[in-house]
C-alpha positions in Angstrom: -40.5 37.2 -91.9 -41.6 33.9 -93.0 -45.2 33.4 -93.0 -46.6 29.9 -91.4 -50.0 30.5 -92.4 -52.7 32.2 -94.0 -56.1 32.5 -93.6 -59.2 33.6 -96.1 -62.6 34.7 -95.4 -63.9 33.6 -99.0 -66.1 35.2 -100.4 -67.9 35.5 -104.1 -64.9 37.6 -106.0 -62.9 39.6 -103.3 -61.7 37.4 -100.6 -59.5 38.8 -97.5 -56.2 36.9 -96.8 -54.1 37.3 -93.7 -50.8 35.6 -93.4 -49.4 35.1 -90.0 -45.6 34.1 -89.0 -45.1 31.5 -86.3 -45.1 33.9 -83.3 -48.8 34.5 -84.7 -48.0 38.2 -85.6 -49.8 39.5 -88.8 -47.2 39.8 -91.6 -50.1 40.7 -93.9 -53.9 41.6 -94.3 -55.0 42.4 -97.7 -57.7 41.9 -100.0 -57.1 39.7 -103.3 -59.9 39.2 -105.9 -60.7 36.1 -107.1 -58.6 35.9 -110.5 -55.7 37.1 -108.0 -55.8 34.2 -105.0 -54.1 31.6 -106.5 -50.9 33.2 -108.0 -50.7 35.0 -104.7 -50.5 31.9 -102.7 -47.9 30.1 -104.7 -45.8 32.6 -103.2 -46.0 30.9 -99.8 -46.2 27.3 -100.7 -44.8 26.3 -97.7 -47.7 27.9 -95.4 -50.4 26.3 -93.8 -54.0 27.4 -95.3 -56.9 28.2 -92.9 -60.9 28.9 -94.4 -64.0 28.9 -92.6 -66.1 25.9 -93.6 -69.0 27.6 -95.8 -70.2 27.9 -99.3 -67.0 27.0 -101.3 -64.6 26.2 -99.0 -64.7 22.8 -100.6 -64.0 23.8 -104.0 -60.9 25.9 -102.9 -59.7 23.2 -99.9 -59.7 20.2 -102.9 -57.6 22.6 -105.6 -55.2 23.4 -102.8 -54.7 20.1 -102.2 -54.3 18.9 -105.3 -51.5 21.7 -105.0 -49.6 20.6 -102.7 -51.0 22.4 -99.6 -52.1 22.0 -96.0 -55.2 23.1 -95.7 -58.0 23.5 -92.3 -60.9 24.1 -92.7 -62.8 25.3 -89.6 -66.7 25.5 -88.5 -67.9 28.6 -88.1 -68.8 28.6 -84.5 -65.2 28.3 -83.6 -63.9 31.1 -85.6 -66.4 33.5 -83.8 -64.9 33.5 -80.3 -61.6 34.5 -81.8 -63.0 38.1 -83.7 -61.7 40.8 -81.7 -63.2 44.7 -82.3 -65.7 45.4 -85.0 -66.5 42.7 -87.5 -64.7 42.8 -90.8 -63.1 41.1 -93.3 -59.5 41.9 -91.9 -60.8 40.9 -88.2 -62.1 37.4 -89.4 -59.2 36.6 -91.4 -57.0 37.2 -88.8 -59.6 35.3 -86.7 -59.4 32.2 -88.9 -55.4 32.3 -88.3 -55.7 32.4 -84.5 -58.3 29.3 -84.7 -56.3 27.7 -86.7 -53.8 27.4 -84.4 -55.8 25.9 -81.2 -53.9 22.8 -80.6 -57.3 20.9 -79.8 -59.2 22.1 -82.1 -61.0 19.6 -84.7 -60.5 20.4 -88.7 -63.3 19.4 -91.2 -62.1 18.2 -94.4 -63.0 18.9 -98.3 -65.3 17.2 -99.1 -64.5 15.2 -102.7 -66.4 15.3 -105.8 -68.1 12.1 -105.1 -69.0 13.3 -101.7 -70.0 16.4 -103.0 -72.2 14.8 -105.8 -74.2 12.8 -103.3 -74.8 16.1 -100.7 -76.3 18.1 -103.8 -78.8 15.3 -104.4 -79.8 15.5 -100.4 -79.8 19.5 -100.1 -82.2 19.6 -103.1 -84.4 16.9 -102.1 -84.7 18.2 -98.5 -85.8 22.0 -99.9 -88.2 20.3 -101.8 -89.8 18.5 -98.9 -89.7 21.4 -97.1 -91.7 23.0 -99.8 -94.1 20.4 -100.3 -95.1 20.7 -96.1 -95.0 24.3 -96.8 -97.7 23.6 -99.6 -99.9 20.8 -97.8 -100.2 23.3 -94.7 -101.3 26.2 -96.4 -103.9 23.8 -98.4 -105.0 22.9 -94.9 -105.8 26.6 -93.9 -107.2 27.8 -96.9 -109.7 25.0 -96.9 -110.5 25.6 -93.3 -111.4 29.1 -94.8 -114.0 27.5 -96.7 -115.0 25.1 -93.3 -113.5 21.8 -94.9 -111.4 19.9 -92.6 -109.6 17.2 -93.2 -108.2 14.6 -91.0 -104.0 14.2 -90.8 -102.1 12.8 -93.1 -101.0 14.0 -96.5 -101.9 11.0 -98.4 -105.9 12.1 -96.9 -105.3 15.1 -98.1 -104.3 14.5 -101.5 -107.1 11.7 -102.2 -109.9 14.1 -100.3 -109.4 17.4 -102.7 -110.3 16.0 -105.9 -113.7 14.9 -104.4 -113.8 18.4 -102.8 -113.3 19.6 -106.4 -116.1 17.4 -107.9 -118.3 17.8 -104.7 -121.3 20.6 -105.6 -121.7 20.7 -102.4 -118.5 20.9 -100.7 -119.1 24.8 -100.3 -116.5 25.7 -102.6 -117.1 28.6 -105.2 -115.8 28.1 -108.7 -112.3 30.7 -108.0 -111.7 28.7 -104.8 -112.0 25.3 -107.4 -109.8 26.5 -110.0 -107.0 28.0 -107.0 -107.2 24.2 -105.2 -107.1 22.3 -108.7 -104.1 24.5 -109.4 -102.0 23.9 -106.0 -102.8 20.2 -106.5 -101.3 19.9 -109.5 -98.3 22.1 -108.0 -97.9 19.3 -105.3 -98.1 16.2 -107.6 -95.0 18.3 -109.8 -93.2 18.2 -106.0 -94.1 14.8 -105.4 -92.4 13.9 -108.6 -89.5 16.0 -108.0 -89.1 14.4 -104.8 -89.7 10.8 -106.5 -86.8 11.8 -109.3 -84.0 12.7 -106.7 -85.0 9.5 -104.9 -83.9 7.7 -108.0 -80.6 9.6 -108.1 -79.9 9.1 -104.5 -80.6 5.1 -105.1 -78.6 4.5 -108.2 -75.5 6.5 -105.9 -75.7 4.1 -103.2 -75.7 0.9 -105.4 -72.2 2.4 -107.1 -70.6 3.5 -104.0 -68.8 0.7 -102.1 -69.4 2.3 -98.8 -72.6 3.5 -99.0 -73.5 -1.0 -99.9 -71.8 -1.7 -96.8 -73.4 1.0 -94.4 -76.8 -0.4 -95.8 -76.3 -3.9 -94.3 -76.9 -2.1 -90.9 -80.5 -2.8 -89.7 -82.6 0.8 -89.9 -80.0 2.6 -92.5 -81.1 2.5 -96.2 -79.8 4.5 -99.1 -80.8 8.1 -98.2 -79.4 7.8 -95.0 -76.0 5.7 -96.2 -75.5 8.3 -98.8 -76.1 11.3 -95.9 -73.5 9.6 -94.0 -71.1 9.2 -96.4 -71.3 12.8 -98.0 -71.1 14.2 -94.2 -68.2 11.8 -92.8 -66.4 10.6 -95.6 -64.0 7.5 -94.5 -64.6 8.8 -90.6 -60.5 9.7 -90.1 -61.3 12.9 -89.3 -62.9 11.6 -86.1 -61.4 10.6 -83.0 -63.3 7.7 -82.2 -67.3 6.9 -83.0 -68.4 8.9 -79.9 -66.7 11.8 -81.3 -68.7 11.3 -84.4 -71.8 11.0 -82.6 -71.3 14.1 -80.5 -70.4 15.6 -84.1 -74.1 15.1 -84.9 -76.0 16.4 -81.2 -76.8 12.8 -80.1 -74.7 12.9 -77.0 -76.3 14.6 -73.8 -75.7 18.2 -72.7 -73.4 18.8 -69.9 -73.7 21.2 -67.3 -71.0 20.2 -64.6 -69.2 22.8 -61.9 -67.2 22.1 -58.2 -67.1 18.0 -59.3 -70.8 17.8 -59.5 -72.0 16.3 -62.8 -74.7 17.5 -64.7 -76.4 15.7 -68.0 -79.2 17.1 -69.8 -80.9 16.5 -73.1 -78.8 16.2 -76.5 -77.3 18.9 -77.4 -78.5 19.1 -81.2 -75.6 20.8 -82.6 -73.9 19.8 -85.9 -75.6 18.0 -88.7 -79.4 18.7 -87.7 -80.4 16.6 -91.2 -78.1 13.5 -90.8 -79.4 13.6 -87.0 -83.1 13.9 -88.0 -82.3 10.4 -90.6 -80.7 8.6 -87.7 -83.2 9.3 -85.6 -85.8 8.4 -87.9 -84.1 4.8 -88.6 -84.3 4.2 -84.8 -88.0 4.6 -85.0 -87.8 1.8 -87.8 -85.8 -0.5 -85.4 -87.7 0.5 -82.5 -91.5 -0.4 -84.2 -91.0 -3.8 -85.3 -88.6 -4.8 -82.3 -91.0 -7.2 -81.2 -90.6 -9.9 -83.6 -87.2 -9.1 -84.0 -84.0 -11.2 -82.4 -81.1 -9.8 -84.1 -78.6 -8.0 -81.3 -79.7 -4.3 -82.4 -83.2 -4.9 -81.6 -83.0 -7.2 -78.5 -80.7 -4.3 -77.0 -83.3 -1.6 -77.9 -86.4 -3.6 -75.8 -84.3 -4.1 -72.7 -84.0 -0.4 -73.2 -87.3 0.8 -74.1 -88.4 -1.2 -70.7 -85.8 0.8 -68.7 -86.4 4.5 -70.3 -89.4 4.1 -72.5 -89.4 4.2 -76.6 -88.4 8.0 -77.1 -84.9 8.0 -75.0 -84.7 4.6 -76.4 -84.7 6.0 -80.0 -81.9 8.4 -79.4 -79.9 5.5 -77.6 -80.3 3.7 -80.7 -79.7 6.6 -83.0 -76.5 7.4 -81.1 -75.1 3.2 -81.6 -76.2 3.9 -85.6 -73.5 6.5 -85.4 -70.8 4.8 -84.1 -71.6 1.6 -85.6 -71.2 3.8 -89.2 -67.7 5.7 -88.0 -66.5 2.2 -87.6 -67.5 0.8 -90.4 -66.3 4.0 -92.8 -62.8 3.9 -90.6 -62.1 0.5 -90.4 -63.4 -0.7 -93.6 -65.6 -3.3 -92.1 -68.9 -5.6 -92.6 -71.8 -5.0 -90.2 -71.9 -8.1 -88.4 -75.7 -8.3 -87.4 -75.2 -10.8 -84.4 
């Protein structure tokens, strides 16, 4: 029987391949190690490849294109509803077939080198930050240990401890000293960090041809170009700028039976990081709105009197999105008024 497609669950050197014909019956479920996947697949060359879209899925989706392939990659969540029985690695192969073939069913694909370049720098500098607030909070309560408070706001923090340090009086003993002398010097090595991929992330956006045109819109600078551009890539893999906006949970929740419609909050699903940056430049827009009189902002104020400043900044975060699809699909200038 000829065999339509195949699908992997990848995995680090033993990956599980099941190839399917076009009545969707299993031809073959068997598992191939990693020296052994390629070879094997040149046997179907004709056939239709299916992965999950996880850790290396972009490695194997741009060699098999640069073979000759078809290749789908699919998000996780929509592979899950299609296990049947016990999970395994021959249930989720065969799982990543059936998905494959929903007719509606949206694909994500490979990222490119360049893309993949850009969401390294992002994914490293994000852990980082997540440290450093990690760090800064348990500063907080190990001082409150000792009954110094400080008021919000890293930058208080980080000028208030080396008076604390100095401070014979602050109540600190000379252990507790040489432990908070030691974590500050932990978070100024973070800080840097932080400051270094900054750097990285910059000099990307001033090469990339896209990522200079996203950052003519008003509220998007280079982090969040770059984060858009690593994420969507030229925006053809979405239907329309909605569709790229529900992609990222800035679209409301629906809850709708027996012709009675139901809208909620956003739903939040998708890219949680390129969400929280979007969101973030809506702030920008939103605080100086006042003395602004370019369209973006003179829309936003009508809104913030309608529905206040927080549904106002997701309204704006949401036109941020589909102002970006259009400008990575159709190749375009952002034409402030």
């Amino acid at each position: 029987m000829k065999v339509t497609l195949i699908g992997i669950d990848l995995a680090k050197n033993v990956f599980q391949v099941c190839g399917i014909n076009q009545a969707g019956k299993s031809v073959f479920n068997r598992a191939l190690k990693r020296s052994q996947l390629m070879a094997f697949l040149f046997k179907y060359p004709d056939s239709i490849i299916a992965m999950e879209a996880c850790s290396g899925s972009n490695y194997w989706g741009r060699e098999l294109l640069t073979k000759g392939f078809e290749v789908r990659l699919i998000p996780p969540q929509h592979v899950k509803p299609f296990v049947k029985g016990n999970k395994n690695d021959r249930n989720d192969a065969f799982a990543i077939c059936e998905a494959a073939l929903r007719p509606n069913l949206t694909f994500v694909q490979p990222r490119t080198l360049e893309q993949t370049d850009m969401i390294l720098a992002h994914r490293i500098r994000e852990r980082n930050v997540e440290n450093r607030t990690s760090l800064i909070n348990q500063i907080r309560g190990l001082l409150n240990e000792y009954g110094v408070v400080i008021a919000q706001g890293k930058e208080r923090l980080k000028l208030a401890i080396p008076e604390l340090l100095e401070n014979a009086d602050s109540g600190l003993t000379e252990i507790a000293r040489q432990h908070f002398q030691a974590l500050l010097e932990e978070w100024k090595q973070v800080d840097r960090t932080i400051k270094n991929l900054e750097k990285n992330i910059k000099s990307q956006a001033k090469l990339n041809h896209q990522t200079n045109r996203l950052m003519g819109i008003k509220g998007v600078a280079e982090i969040t170009a770059t984060a858009a551009v690593a994420f969507a890539g030229n925006g053809a893999q979405y239907h329309n700028g909605r569709h790229f906006a529900a992609n990222l949970g800035l679209v409301p929740r629906e809850y709708s039976s027996g012709g009675k419609q139901k809208l909620g909050k956003i739903t939040k699903r998708g890219n949680n990081y390129l969400r929280r940056l979007l969101v973030q430049g809506a702030w920008s827009i939103i605080r100086y709105v006042g003395n602004s009189t370019d369209r973006m902002s003179v829309w936003a104020k009508k809104l913030i009197e309608r529905r206040g400043k927080h549904k106002a900044a997701v309204a704006v975060a949401n036109k941020l999105a589909r102002i970006i699809w259009s400008m990575l699909y159709n190749q375009t200038e952002y034409r402030a008024n």
